[in-house]
Each structure stands twice: as structure tokens, then as C-alpha cells.
C-alpha positions in Angstrom: 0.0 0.0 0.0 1.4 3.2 -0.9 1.0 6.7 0.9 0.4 9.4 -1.7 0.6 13.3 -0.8 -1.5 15.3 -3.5 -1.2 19.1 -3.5 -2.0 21.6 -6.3 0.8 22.4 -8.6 2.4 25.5 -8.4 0.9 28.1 -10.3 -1.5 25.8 -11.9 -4.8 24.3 -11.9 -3.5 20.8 -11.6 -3.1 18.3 -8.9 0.3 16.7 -8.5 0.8 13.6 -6.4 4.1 12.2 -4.5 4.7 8.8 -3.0 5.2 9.5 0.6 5.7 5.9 1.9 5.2 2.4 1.5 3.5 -0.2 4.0 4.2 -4.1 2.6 2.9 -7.0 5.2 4.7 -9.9 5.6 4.5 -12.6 8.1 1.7 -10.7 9.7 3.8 -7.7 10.6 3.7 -4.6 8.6 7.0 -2.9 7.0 7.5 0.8 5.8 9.9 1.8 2.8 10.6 5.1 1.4 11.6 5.9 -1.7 15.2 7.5 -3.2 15.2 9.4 -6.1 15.2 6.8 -8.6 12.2 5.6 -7.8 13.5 2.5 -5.7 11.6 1.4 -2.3 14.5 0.6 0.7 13.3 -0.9 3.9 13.5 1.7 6.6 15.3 -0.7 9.1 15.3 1.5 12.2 12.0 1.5 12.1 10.7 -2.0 13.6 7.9 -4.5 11.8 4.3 -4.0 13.3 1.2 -6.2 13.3 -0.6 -2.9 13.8 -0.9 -0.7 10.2 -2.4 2.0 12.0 1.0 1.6 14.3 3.2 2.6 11.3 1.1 4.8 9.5 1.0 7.0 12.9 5.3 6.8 12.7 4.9 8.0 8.5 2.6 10.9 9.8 5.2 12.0 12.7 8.1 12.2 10.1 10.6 9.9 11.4 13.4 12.2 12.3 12.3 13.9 9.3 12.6 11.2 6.8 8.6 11.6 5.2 
């Protein structure tokens, strides 16, 4: 599941969107990745596996020592 910000262009009438973070479960716990700036999703390993997604979304929305 991917995290999407959407905010109106600058100086325009259109909407632009950018990936925030990703959530991926696996073995019942979920994961968050960001993404550099190819493109690419890396693990954020400080960050430890949660069964609880509204857990890690609540870490995303704090920033992370300012990673999102």
C-alpha cells in the first residue's frame, strides 16, 4: 500500500501527487519503505515491523526524524 501526498501544482490548476511511503505486510507484521530518487523502495530498518498498520502509518505521519 502506498502513501500518496496530492497538493495543487504551483501556479497551476493541476493536482500533483508524490509517494510518501510504503506499508508491505509480511508474516503478519507490517514494514514501511521510502523511496530515493530513482524511484527505488528501501526498507527503513530502524524503524521496527508491526502487526498494527495503523501503528506505522502514525510513525509516517510524525516524520521519522524527518525522513517523510
Amino acid at each position: 500500500m502506498t502513501l500518496i501526498e496530492e497538493r495543487q501544482g504551483y501556479n497551476s490548476d493541476h493536482w500533483v501527487q508524490m509517494p510518501v511511503a510504503q506499508f508491505r505486510l509480511g508474516e503478519n507484521k507490517w514494514k514501511i519503505y521510502r523511496q530515493d530518487s530513482k524511484g527505488k523502495w528501501h526498507f527503513i530498518d530502524d524503524i521496527e515491523p508491526n502487526e498494527g498498520f495503523e501503528i506505522q502509518l502514525k510513525i509516517s505521519d510524525e516524520g521519522h526524524n524527518g525522513m517523510f
